[in-house]
Structure formats: C-alpha cells, structure tokens
PyMOL commands that place a pseudoatom at each C-alpha (Angstrom):
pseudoatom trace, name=CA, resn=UNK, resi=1, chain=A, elem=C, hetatm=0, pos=[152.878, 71.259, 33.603]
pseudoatom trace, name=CA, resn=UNK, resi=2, chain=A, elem=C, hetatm=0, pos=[150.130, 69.144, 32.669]
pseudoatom trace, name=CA, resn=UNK, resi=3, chain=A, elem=C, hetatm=0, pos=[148.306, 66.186, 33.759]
pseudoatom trace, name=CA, resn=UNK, resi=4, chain=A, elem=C, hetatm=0, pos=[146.255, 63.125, 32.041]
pseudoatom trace, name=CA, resn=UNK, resi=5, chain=A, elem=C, hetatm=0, pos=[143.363, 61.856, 32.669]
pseudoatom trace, name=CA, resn=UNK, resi=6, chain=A, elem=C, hetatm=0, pos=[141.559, 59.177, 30.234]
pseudoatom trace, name=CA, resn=UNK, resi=7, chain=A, elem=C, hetatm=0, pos=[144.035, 60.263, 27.159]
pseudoatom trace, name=CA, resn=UNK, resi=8, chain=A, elem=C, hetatm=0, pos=[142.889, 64.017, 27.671]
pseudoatom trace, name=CA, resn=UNK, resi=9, chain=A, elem=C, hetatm=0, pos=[146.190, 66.235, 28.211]
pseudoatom trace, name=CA, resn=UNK, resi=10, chain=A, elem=C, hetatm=0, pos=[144.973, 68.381, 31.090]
pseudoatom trace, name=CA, resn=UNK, resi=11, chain=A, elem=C, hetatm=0, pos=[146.926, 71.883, 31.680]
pseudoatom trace, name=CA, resn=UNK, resi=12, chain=A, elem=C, hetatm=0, pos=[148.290, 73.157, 35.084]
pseudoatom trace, name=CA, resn=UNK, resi=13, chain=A, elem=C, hetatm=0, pos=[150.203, 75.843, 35.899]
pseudoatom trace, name=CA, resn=UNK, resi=14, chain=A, elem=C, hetatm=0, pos=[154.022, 75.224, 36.483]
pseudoatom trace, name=CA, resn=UNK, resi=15, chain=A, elem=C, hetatm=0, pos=[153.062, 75.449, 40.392]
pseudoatom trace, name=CA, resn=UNK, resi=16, chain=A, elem=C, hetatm=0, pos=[150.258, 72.448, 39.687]
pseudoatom trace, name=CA, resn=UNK, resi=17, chain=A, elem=C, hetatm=0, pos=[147.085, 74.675, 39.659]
pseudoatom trace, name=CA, resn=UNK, resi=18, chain=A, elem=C, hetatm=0, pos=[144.303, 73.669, 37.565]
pseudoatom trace, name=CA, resn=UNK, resi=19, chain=A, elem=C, hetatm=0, pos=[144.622, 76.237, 34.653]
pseudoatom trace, name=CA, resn=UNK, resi=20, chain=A, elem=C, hetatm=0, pos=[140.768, 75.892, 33.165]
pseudoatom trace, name=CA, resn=UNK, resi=21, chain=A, elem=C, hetatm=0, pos=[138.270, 75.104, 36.358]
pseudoatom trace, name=CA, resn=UNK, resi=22, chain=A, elem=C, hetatm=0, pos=[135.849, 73.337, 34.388]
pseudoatom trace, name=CA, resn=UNK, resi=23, chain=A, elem=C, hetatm=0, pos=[137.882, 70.738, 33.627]
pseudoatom trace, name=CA, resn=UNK, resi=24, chain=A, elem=C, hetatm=0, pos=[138.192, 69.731, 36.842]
pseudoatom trace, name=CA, resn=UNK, resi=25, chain=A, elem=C, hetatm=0, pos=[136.995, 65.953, 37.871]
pseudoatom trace, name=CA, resn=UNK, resi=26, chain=A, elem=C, hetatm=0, pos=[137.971, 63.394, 40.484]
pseudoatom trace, name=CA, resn=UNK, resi=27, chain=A, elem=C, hetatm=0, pos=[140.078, 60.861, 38.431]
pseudoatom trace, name=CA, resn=UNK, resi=28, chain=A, elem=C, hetatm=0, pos=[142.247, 64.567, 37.510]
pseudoatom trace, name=CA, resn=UNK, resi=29, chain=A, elem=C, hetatm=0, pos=[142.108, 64.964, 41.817]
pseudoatom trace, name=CA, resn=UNK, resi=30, chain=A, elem=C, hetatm=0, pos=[143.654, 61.588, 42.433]
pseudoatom trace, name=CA, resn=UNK, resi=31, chain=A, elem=C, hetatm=0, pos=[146.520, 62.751, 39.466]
pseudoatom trace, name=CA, resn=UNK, resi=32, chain=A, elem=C, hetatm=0, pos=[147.046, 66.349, 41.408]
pseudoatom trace, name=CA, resn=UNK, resi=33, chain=A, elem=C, hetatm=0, pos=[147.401, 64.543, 44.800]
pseudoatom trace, name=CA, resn=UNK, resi=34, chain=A, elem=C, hetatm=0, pos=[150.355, 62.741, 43.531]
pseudoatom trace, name=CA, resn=UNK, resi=35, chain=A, elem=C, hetatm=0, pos=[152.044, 65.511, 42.529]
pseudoatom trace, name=CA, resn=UNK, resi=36, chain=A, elem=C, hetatm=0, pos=[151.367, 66.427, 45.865]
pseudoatom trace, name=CA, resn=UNK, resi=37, chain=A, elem=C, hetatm=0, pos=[153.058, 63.617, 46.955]
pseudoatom trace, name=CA, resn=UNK, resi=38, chain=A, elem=C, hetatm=0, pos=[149.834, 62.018, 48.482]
pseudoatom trace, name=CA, resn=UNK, resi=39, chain=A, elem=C, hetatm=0, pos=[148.980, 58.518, 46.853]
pseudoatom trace, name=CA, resn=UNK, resi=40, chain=A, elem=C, hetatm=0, pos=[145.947, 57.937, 48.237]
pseudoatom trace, name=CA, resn=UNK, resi=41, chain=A, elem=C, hetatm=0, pos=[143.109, 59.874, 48.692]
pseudoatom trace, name=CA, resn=UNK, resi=42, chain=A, elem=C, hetatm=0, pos=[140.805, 58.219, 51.442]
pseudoatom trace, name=CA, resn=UNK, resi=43, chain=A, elem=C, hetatm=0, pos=[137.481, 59.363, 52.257]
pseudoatom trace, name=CA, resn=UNK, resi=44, chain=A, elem=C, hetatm=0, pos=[138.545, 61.463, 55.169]
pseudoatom trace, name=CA, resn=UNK, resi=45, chain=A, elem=C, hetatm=0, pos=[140.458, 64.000, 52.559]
pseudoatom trace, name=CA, resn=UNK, resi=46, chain=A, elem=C, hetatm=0, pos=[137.477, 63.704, 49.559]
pseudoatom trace, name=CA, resn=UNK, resi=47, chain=A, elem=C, hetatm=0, pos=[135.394, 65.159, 52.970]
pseudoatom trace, name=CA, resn=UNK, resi=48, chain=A, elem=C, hetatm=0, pos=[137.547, 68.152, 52.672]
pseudoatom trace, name=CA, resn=UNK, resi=49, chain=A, elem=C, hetatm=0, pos=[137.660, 68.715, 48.780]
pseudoatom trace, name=CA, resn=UNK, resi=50, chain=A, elem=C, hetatm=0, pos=[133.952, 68.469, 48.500]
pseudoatom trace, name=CA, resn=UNK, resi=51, chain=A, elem=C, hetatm=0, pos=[133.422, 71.418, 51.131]
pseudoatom trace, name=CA, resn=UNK, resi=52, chain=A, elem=C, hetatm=0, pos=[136.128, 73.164, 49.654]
pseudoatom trace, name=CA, resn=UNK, resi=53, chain=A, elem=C, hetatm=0, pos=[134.144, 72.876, 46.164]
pseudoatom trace, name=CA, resn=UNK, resi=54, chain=A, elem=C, hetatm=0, pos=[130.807, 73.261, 47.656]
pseudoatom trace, name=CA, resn=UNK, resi=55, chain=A, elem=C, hetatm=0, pos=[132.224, 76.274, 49.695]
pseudoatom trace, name=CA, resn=UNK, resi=56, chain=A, elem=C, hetatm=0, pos=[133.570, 77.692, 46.301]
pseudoatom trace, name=CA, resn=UNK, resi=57, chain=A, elem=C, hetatm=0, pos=[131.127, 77.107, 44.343]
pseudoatom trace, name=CA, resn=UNK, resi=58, chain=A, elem=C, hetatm=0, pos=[128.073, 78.855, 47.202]
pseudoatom trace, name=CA, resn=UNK, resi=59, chain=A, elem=C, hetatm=0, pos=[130.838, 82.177, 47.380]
pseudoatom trace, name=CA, resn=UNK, resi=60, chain=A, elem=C, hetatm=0, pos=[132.540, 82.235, 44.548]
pseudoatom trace, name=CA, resn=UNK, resi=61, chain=A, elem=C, hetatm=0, pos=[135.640, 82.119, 46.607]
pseudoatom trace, name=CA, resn=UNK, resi=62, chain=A, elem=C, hetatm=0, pos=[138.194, 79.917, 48.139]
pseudoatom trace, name=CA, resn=UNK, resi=63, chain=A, elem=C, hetatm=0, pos=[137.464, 80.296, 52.121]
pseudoatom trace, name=CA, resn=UNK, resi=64, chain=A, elem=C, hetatm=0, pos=[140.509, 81.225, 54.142]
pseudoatom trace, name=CA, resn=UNK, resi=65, chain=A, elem=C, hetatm=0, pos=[141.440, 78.084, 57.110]
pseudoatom trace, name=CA, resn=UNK, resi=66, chain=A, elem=C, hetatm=0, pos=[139.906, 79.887, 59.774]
pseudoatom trace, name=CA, resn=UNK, resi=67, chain=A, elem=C, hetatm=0, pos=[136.748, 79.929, 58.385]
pseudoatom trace, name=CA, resn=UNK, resi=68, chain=A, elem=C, hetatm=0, pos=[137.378, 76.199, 56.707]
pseudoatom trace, name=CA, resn=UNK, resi=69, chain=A, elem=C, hetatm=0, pos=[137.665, 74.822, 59.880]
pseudoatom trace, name=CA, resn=UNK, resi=70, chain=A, elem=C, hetatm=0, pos=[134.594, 76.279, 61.683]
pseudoatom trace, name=CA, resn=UNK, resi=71, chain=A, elem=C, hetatm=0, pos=[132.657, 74.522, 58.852]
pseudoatom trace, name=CA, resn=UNK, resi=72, chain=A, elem=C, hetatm=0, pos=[134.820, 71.023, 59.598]
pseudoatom trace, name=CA, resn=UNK, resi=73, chain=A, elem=C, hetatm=0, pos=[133.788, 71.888, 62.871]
pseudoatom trace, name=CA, resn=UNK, resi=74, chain=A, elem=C, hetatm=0, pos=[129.544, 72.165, 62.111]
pseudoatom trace, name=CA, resn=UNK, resi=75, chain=A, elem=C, hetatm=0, pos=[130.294, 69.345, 59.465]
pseudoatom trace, name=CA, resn=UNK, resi=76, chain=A, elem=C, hetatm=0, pos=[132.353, 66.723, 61.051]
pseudoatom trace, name=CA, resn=UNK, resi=77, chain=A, elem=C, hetatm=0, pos=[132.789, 67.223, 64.927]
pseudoatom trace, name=CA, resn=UNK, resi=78, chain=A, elem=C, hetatm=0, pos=[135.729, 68.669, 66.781]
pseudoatom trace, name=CA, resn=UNK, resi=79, chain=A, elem=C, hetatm=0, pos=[138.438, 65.912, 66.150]
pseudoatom trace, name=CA, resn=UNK, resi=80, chain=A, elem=C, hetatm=0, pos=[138.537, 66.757, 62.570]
pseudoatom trace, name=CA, resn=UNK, resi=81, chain=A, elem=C, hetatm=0, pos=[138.785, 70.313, 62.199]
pseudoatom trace, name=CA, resn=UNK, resi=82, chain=A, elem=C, hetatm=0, pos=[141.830, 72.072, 63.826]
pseudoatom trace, name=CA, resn=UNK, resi=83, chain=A, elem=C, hetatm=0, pos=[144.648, 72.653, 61.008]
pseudoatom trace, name=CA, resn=UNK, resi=84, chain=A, elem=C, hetatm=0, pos=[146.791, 69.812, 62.732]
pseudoatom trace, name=CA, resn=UNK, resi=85, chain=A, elem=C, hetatm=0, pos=[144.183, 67.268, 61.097]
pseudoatom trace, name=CA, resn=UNK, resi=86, chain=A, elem=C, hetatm=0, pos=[143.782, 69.386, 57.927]
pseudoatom trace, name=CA, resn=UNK, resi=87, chain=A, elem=C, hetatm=0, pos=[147.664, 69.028, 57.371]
pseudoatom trace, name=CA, resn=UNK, resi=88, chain=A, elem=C, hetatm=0, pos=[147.653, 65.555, 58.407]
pseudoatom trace, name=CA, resn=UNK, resi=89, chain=A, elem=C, hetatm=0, pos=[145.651, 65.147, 55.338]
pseudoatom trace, name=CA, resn=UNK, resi=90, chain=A, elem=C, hetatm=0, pos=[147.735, 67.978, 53.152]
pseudoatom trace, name=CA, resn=UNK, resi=91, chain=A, elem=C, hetatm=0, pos=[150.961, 68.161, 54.041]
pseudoatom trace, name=CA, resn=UNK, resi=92, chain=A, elem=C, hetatm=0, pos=[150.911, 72.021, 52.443]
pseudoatom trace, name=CA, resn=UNK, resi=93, chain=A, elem=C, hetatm=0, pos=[147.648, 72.937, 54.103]
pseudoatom trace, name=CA, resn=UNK, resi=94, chain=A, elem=C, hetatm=0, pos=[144.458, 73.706, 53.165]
pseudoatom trace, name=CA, resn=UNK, resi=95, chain=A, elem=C, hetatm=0, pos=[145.190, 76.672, 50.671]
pseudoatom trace, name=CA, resn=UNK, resi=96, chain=A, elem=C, hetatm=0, pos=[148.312, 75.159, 48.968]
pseudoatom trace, name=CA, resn=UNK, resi=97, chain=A, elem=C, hetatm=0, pos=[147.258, 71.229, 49.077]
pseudoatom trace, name=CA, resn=UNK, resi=98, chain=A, elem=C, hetatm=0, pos=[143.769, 70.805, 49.103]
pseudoatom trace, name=CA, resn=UNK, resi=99, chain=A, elem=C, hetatm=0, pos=[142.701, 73.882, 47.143]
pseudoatom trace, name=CA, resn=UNK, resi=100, chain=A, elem=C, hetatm=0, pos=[144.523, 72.728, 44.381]
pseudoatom trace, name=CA, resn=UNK, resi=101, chain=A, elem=C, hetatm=0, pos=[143.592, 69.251, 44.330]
pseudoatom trace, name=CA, resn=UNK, resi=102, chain=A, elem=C, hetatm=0, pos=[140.230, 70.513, 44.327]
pseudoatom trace, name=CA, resn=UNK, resi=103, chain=A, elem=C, hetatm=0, pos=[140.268, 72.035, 41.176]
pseudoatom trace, name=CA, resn=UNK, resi=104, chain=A, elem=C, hetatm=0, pos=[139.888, 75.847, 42.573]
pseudoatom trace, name=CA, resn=UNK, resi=105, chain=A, elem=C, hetatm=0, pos=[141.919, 78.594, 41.859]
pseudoatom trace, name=CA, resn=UNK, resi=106, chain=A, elem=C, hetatm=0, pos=[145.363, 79.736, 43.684]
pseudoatom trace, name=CA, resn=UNK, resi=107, chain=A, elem=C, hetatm=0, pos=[143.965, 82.179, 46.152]
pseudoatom trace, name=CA, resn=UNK, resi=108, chain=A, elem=C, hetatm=0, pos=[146.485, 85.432, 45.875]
pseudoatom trace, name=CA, resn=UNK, resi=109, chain=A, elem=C, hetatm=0, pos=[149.687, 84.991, 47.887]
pseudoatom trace, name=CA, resn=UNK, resi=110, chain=A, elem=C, hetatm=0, pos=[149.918, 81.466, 47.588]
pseudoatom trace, name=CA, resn=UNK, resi=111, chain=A, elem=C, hetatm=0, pos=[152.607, 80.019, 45.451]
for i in range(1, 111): cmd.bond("trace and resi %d" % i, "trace and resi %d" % (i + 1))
show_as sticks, trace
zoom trace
C-alpha cells in the first residue's frame, strides 16, 4: 500500500501503517485518515495525534488507552477523554485509528 503526498510515493504497510516514521507529516495524516474512512480531520482529532506524537516521541512508545486517556483527562477536561469520545473521533480506537494516522508504529497485537 502506499500513499502520496506532494508527488512523493509514500510506503505503508498492506494494513496502512506508516512503514518509515520519519516520513511522517500532516498533509500524509489527512491521506491515512481517509483510508480510515475519516474525511475530515477537525481540530478536536489533530488534539489527539499531537499527544499521541508528543507521548511517543517523550517514551519512545505508543501509550496503551488507559493511560491515553488520563492524559486527555489532565489535557482537555473530563468530556473528552473516556474511549466513547476517542472512538467518536476513530472509529477503530486509539491504537488501530489514531496511532496510525499519527505516523507511529503498530503497537504488537494490533492488526
């Protein structure tokens, strides 16, 4: 699979996953969230990817919902961290949907 972004042939895995991290960007985001069958990425989910990425790139590790949405919690208030808002955003979740749009790598387990 492969995506592109400003005439530059992008490859993803056959499951979507960003196969080289640095390539990541937003323009190749907005690309990953329609093959996520999202086709529009509104503030309220860039909120997400950026403290997935920022998450990622303090631990050097995806962080596991639980944990994700104690930091929605401290970040963004109580409305807009229980999973029920993070799938309203990702229909997959938070490790399947958002993860990959993100540009960071499919945690083990996840398809």
């Amino acid at each position: 699979m492969e995506a592109i972004v400003d005439g530059k042939t992008i490859q993803l895995s056959e499951a979507g996953w960003l196969e080289n991290l640095d390539e990541w960007s937003e323009e190749l985001a907005v690309e990953i969230a329609k093959n996520e069958k999202i086709n529009e990425l509104t503030e309220e989910h860039w909120n997400v990817i950026r403290l997935a990425r920022e998450y990622f790139h303090d631990n050097g590790a995806v962080c596991e919902p639980r944990a994700f949405s104690k930091l929605m919690k401290k970040e963004y208030g109580k409305d807009r961290s229980d999973q029920k808002y993070l799938y309203s955003l990702f229909p997959t979740g938070l490790i399947k949907c958002a993860n990959k749009i993100a540009g960071l790598p499919r945690p083990k387990g996840c398809s």
